[in-house]
PDB file of the backbone (N, CA, C, O) and the ligand in Angstrom, with CONECT records:
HET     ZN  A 101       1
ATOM      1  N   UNK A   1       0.843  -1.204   0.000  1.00  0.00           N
ATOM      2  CA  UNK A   1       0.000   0.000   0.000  1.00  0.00           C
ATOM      3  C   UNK A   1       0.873   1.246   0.000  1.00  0.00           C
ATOM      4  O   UNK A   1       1.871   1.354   0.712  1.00  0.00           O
ATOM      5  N   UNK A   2       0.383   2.302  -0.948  1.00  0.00           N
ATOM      6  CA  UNK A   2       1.611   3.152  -1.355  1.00  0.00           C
ATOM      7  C   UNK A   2       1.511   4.434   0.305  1.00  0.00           C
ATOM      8  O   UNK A   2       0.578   4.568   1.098  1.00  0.00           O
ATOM      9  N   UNK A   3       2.489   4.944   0.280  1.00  0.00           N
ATOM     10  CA  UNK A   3       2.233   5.556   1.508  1.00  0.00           C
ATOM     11  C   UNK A   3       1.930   7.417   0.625  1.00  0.00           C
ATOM     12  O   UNK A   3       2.550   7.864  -0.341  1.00  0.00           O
ATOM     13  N   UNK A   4       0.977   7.990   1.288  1.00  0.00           N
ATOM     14  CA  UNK A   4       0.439   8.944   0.281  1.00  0.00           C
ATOM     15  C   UNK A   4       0.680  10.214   1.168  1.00  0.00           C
ATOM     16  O   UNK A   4      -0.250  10.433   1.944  1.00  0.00           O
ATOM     17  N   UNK A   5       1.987  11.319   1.236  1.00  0.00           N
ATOM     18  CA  UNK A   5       1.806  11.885   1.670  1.00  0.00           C
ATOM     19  C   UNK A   5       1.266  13.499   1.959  1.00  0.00           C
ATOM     20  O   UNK A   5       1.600  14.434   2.686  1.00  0.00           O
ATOM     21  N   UNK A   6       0.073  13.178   0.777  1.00  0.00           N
ATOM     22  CA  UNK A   6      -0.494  14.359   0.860  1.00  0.00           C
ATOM     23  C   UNK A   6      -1.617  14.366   2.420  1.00  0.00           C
ATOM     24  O   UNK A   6      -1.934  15.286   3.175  1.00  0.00           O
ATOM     25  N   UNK A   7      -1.959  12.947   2.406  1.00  0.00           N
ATOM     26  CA  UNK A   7      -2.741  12.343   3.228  1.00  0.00           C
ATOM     27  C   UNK A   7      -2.087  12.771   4.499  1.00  0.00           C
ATOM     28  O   UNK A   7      -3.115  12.565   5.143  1.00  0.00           O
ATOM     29  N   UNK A   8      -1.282  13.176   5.376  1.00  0.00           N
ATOM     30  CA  UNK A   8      -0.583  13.916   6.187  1.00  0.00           C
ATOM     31  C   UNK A   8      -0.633  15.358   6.764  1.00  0.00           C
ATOM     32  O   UNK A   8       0.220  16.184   6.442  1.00  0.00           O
ATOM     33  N   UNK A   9      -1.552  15.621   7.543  1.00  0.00           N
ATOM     34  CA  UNK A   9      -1.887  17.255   7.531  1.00  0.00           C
ATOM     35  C   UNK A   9      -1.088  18.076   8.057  1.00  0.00           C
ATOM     36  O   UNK A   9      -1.190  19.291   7.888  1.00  0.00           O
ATOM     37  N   UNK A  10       0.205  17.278   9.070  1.00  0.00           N
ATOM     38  CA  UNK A  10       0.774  17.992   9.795  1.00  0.00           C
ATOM     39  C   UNK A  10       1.876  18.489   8.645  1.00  0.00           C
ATOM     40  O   UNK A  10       2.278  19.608   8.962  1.00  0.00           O
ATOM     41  N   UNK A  11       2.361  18.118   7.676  1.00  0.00           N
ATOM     42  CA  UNK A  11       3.218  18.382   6.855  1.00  0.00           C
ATOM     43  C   UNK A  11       2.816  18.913   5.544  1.00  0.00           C
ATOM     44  O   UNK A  11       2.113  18.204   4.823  1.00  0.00           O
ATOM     45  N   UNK A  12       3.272  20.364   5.060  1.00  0.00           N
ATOM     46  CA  UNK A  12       2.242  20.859   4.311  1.00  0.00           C
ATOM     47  C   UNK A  12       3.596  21.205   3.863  1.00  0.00           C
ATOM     48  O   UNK A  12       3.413  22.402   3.642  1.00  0.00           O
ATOM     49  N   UNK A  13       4.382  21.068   3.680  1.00  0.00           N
ATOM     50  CA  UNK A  13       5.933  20.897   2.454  1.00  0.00           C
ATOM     51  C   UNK A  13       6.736  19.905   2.815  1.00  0.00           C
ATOM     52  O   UNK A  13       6.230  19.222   3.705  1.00  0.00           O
ATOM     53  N   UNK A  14       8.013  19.482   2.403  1.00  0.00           N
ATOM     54  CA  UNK A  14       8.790  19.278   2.561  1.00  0.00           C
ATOM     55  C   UNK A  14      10.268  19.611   3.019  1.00  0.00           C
ATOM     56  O   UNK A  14      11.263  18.895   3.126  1.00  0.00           O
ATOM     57  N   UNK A  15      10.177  20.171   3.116  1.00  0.00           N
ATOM     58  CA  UNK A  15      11.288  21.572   3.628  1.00  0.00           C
ATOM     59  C   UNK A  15      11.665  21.957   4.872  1.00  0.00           C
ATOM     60  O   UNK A  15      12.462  22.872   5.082  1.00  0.00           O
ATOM     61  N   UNK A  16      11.013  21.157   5.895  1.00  0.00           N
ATOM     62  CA  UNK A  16      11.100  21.578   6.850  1.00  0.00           C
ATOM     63  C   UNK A  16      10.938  23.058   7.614  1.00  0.00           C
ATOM     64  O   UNK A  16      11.418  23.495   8.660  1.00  0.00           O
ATOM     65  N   UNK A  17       9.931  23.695   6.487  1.00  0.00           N
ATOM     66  CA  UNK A  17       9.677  25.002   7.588  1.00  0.00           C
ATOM     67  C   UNK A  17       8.246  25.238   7.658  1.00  0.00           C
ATOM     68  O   UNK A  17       7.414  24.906   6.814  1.00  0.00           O
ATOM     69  N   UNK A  18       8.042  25.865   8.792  1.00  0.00           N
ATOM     70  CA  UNK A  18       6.850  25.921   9.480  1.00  0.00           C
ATOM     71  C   UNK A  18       5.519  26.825   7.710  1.00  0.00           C
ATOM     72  O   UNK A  18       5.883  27.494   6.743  1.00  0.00           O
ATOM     73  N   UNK A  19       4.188  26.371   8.090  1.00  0.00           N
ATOM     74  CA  UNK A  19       3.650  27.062   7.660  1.00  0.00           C
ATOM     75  C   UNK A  19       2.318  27.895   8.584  1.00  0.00           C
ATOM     76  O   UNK A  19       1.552  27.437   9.432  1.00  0.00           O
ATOM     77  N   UNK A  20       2.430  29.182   8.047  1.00  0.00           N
ATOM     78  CA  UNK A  20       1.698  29.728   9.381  1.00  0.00           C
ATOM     79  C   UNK A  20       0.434  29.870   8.231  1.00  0.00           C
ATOM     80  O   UNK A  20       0.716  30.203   7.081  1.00  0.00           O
ATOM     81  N   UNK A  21      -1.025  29.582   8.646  1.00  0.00           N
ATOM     82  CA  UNK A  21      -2.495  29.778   8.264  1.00  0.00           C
ATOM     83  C   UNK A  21      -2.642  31.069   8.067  1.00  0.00           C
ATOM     84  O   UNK A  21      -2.463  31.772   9.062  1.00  0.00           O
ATOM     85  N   UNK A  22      -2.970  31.694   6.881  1.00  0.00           N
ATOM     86  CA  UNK A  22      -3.533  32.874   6.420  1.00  0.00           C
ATOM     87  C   UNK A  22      -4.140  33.743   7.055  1.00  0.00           C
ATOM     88  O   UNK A  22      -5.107  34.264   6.500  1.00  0.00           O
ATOM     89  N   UNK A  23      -3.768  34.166   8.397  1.00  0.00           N
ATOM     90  CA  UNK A  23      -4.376  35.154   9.210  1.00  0.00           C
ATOM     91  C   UNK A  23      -3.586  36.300   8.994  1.00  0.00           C
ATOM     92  O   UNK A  23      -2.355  36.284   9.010  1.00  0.00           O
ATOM     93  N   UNK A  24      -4.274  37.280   8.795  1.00  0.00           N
ATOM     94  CA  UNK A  24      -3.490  38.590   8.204  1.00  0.00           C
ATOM     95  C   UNK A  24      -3.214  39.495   9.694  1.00  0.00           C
ATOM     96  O   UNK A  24      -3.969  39.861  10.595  1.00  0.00           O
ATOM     97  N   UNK A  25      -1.996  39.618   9.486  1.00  0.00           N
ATOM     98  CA  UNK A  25      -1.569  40.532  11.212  1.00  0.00           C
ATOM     99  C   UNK A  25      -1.494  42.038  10.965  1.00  0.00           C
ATOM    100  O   UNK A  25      -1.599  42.847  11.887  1.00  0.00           O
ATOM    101  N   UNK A  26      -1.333  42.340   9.862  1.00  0.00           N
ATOM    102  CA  UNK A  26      -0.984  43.756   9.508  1.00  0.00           C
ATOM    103  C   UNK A  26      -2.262  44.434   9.629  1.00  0.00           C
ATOM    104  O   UNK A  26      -3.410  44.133   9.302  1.00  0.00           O
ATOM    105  N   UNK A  27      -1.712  45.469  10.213  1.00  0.00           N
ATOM    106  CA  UNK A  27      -2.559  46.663  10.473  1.00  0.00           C
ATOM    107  C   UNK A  27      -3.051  47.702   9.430  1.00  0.00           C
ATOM    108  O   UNK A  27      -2.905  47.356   8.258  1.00  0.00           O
ATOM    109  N   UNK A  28      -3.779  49.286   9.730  1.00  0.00           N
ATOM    110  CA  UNK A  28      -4.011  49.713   8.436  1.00  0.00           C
ATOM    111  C   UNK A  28      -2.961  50.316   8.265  1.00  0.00           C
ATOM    112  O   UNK A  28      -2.836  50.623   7.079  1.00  0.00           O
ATOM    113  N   UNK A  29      -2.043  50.673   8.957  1.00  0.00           N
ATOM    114  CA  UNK A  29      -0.836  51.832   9.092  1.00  0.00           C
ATOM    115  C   UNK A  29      -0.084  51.339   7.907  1.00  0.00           C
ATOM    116  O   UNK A  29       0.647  52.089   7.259  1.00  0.00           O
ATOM    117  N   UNK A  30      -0.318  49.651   7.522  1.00  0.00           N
ATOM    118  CA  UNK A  30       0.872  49.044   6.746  1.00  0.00           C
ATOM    119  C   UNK A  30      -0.077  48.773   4.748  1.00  0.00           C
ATOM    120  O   UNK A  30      -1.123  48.180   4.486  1.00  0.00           O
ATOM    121  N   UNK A  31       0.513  49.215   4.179  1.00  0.00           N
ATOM    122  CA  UNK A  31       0.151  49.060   2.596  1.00  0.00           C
ATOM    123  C   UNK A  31       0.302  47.527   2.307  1.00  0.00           C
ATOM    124  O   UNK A  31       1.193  46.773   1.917  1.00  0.00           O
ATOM    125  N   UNK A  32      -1.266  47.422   2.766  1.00  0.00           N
ATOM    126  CA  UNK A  32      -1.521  46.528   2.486  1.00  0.00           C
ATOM    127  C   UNK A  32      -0.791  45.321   1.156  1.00  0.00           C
ATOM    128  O   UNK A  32      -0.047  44.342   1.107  1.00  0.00           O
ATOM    129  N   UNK A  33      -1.483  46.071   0.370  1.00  0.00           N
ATOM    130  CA  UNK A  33      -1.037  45.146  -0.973  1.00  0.00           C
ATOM    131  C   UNK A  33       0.838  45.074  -0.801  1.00  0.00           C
ATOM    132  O   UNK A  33       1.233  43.914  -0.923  1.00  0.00           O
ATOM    133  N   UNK A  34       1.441  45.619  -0.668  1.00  0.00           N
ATOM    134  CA  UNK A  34       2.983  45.663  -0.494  1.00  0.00           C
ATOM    135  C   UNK A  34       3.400  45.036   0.732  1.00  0.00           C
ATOM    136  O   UNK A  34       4.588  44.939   1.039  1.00  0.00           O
ATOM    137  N   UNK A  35       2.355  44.565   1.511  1.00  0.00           N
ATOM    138  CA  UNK A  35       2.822  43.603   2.513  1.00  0.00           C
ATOM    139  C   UNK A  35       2.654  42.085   1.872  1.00  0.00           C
ATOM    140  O   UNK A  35       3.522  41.234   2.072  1.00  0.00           O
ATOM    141  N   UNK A  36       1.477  41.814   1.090  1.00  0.00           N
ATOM    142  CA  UNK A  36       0.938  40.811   0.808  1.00  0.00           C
ATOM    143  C   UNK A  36       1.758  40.415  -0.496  1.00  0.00           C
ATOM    144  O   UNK A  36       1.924  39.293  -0.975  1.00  0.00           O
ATOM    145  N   UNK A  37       2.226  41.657  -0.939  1.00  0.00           N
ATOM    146  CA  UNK A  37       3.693  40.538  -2.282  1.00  0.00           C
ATOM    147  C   UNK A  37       4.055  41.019  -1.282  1.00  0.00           C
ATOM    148  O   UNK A  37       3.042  41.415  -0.707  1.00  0.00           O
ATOM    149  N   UNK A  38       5.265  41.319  -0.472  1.00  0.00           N
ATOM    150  CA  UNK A  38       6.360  40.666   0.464  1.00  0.00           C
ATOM    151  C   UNK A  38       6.011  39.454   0.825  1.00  0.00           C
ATOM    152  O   UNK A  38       6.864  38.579   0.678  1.00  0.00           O
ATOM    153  N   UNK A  39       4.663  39.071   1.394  1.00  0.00           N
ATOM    154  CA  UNK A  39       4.858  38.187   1.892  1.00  0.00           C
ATOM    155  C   UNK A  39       4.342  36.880   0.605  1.00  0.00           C
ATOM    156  O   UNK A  39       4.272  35.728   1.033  1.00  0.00           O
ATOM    157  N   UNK A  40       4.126  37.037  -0.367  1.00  0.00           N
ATOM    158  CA  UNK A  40       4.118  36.164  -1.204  1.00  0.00           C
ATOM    159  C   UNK A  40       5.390  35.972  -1.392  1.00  0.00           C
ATOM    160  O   UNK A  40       5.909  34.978  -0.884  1.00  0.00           O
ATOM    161  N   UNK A  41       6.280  37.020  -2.278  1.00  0.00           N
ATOM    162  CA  UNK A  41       7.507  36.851  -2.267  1.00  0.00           C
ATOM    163  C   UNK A  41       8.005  35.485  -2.389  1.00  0.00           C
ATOM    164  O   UNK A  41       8.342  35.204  -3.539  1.00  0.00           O
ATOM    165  N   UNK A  42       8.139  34.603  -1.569  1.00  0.00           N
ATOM    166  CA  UNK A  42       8.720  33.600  -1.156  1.00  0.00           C
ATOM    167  C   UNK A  42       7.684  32.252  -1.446  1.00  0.00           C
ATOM    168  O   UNK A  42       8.173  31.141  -1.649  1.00  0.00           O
ATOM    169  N   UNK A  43       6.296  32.466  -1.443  1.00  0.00           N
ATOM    170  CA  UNK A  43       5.825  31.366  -1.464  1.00  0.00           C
ATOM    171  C   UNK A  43       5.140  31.259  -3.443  1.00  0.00           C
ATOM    172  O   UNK A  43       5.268  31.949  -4.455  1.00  0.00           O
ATOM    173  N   UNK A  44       4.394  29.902  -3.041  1.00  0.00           N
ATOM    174  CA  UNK A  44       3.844  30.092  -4.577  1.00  0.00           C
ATOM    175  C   UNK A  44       2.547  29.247  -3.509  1.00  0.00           C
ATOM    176  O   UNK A  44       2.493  28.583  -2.474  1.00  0.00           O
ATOM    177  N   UNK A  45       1.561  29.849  -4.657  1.00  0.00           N
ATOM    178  CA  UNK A  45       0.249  28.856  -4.466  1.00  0.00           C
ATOM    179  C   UNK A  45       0.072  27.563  -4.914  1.00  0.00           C
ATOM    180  O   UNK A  45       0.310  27.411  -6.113  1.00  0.00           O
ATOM    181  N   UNK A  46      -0.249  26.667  -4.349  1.00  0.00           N
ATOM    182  CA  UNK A  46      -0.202  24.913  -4.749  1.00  0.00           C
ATOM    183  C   UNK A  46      -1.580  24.556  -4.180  1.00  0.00           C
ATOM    184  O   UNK A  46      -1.839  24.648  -2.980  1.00  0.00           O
ATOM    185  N   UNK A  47      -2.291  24.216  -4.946  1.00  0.00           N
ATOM    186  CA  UNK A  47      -3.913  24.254  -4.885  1.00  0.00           C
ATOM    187  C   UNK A  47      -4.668  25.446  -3.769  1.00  0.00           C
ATOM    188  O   UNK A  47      -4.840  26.651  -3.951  1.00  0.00           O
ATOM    189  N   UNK A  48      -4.981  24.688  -2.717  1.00  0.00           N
ATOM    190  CA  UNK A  48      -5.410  25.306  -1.781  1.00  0.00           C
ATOM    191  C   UNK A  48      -4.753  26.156  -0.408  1.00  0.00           C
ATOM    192  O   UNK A  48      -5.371  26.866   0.385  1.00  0.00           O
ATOM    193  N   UNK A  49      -3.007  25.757  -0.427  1.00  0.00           N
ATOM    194  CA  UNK A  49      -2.677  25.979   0.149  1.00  0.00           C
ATOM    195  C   UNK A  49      -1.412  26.616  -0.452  1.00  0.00           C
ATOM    196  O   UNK A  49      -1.362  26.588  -1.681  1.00  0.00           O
ATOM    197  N   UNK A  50      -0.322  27.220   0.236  1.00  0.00           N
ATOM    198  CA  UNK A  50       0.708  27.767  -0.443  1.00  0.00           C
ATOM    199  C   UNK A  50       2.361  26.984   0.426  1.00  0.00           C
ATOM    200  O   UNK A  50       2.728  26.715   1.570  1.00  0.00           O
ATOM    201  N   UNK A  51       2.858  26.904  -0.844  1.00  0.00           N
ATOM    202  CA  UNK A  51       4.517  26.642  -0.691  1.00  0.00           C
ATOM    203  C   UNK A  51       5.206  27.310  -0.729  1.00  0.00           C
ATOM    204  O   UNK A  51       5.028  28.402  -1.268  1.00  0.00           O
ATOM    205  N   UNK A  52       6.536  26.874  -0.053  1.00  0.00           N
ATOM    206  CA  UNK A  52       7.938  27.681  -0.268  1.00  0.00           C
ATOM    207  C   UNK A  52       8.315  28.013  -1.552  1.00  0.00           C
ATOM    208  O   UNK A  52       8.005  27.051  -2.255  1.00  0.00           O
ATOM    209  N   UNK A  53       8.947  29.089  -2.389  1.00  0.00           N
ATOM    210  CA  UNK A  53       9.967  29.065  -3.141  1.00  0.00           C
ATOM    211  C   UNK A  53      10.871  29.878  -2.855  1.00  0.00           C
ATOM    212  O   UNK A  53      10.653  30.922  -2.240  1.00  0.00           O
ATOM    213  N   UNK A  54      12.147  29.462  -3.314  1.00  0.00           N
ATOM    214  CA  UNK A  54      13.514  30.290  -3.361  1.00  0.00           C
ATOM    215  C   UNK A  54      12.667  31.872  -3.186  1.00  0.00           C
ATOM    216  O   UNK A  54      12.301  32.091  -2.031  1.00  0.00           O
ATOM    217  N   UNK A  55      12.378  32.822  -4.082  1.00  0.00           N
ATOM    218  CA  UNK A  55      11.768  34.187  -3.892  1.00  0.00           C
ATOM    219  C   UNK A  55      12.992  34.994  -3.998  1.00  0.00           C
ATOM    220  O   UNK A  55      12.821  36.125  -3.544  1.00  0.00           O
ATOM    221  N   UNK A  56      14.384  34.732  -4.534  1.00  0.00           N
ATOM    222  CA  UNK A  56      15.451  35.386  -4.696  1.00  0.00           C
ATOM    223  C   UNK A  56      15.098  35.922  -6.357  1.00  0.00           C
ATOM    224  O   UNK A  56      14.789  35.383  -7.420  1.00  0.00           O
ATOM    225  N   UNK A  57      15.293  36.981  -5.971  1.00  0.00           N
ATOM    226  CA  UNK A  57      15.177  38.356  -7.318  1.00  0.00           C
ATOM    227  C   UNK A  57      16.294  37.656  -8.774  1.00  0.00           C
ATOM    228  O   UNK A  57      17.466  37.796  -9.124  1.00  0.00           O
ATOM    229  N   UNK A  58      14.943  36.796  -9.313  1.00  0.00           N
ATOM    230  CA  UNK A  58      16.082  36.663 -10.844  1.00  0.00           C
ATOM    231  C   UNK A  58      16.555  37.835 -11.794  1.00  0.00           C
ATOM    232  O   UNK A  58      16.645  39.018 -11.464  1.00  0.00           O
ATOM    233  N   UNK A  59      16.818  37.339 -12.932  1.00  0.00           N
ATOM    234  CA  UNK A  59      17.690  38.721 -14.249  1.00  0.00           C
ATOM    235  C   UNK A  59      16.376  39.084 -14.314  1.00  0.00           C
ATOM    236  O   UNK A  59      16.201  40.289 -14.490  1.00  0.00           O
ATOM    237  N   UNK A  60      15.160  38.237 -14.204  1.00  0.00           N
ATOM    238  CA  UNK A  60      13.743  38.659 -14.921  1.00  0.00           C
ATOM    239  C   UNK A  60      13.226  39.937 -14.101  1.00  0.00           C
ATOM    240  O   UNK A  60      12.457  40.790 -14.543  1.00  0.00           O
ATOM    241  N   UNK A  61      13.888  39.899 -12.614  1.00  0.00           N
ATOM    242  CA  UNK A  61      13.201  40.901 -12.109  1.00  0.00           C
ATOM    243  C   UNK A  61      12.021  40.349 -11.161  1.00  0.00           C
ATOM    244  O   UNK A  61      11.318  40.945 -10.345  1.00  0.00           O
ATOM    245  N   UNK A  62      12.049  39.217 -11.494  1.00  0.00           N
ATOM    246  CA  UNK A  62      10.836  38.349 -10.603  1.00  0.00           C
ATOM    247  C   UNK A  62      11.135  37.400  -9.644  1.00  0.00           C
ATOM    248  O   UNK A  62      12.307  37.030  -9.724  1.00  0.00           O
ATOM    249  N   UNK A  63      10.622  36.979  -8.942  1.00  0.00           N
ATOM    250  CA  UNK A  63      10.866  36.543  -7.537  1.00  0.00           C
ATOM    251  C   UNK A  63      11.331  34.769  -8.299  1.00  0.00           C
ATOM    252  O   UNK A  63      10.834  34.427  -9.372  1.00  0.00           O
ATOM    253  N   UNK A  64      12.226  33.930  -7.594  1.00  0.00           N
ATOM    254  CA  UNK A  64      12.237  32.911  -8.629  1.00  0.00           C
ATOM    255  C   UNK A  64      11.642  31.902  -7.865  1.00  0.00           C
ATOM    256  O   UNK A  64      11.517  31.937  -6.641  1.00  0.00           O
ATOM    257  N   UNK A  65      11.293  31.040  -8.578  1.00  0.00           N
ATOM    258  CA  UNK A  65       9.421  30.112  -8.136  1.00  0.00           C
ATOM    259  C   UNK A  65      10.268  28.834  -8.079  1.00  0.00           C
ATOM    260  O   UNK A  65       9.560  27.835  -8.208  1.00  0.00           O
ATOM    261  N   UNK A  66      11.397  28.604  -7.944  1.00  0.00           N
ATOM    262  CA  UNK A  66      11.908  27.495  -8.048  1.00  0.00           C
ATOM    263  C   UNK A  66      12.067  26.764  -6.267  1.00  0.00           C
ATOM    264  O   UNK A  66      11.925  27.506  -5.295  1.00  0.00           O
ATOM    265  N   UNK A  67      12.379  25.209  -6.099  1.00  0.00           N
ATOM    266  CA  UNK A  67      12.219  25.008  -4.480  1.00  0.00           C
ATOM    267  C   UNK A  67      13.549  25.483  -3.928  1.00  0.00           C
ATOM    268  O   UNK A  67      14.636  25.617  -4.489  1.00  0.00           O
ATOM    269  N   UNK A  68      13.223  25.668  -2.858  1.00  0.00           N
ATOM    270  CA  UNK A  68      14.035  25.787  -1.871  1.00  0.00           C
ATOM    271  C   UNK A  68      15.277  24.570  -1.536  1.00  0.00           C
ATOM    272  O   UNK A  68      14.839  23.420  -1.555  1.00  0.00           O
ATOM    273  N   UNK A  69      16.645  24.703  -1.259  1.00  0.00           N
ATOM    274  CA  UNK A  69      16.850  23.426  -1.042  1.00  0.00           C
ATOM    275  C   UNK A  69      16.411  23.134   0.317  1.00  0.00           C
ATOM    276  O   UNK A  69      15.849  23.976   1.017  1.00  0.00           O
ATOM    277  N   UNK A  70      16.770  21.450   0.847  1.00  0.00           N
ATOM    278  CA  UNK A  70      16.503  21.021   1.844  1.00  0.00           C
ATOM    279  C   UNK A  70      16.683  21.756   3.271  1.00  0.00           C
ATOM    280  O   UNK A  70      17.814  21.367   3.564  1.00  0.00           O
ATOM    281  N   UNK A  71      16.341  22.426   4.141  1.00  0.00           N
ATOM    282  CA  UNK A  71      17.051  22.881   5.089  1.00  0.00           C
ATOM    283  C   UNK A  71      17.723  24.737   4.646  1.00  0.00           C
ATOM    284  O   UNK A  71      18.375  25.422   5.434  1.00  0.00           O
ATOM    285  N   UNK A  72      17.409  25.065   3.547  1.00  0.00           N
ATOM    286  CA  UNK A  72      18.035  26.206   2.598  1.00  0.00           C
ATOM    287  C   UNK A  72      16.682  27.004   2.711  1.00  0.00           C
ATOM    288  O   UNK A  72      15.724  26.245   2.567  1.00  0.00           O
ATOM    289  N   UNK A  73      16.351  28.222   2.912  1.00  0.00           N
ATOM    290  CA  UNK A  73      15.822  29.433   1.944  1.00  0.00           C
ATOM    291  C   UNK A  73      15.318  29.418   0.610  1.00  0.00           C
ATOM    292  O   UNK A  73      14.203  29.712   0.179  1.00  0.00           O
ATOM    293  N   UNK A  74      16.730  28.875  -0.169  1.00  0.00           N
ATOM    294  CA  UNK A  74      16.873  29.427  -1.292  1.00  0.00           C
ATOM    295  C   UNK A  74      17.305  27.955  -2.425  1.00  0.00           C
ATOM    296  O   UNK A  74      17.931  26.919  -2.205  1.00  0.00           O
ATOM    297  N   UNK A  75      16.834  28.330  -3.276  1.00  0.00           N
ATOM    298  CA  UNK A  75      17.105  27.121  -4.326  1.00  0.00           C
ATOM    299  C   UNK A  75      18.738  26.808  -4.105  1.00  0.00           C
ATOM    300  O   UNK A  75      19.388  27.097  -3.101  1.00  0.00           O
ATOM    301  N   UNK A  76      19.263  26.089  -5.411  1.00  0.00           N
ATOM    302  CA  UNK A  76      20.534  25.665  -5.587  1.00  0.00           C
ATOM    303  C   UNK A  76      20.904  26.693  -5.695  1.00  0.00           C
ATOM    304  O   UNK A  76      21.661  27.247  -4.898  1.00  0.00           O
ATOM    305  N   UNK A  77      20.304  27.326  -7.032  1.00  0.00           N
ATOM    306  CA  UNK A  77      21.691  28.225  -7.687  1.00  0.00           C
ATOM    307  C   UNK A  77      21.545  29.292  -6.453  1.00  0.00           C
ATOM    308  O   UNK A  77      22.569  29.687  -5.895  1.00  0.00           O
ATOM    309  N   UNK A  78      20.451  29.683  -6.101  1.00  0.00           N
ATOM    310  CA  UNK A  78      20.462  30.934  -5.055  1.00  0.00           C
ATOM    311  C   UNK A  78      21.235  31.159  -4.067  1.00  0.00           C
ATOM    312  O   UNK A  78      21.905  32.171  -3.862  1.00  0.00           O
ATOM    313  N   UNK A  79      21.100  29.629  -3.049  1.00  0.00           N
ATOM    314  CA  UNK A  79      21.836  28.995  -1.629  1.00  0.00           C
ATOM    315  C   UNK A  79      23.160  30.343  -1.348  1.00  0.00           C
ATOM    316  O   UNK A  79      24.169  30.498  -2.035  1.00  0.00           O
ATOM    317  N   UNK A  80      22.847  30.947  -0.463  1.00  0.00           N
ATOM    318  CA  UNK A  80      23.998  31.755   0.122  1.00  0.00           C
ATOM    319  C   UNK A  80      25.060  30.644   0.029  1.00  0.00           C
ATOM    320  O   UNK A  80      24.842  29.486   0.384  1.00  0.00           O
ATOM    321  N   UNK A  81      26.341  31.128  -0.525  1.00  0.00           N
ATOM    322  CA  UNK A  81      27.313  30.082  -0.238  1.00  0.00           C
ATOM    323  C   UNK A  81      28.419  30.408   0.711  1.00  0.00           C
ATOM    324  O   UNK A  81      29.266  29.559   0.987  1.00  0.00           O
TER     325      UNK A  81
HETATM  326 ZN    ZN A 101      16.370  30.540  -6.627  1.00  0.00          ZN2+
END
């Protein structure tokens, strides 16, 4: 029997980092929309819920959507070295 781990609720990546539930903390003092890409920034949407990505500024100018490595921030090529 295959082991299915979407079926797993406590683990919502692989990556080992926490994911915090869509409760918005920011106040009105803070621009809005410019909090909400910061805080996309880094993730991507994956059906219903959202994942890590690298989010390091490619040549494109765009946040890069690629994974994170294991234990890393940041993809391969990104990885502070
Ligand atoms: Zn990257």
């Amino acid at each position: 029997m295959p082991v299915l781990r979407s079926s797993t609720p406590n683990h919502t990546t692989d990556y080992g980092l926490e994911f915090t539930p869509g409760v918005a903390r920011y106040s009105n003092e803070i621009d809005f929309d410019e909090a909400s890409r910061e805080w996309m920034r880094n993730k991507k949407r994956v059906g219903l819920m959202y994942s890590y990505v690298c989010g390091e500024t490619t040549s494109t100018g765009r946040p890069c959507q690629r994974r994170p490595k294991k234990g890393c921030a940041f993809c391969a090529t990104h990885e502070i070295k």
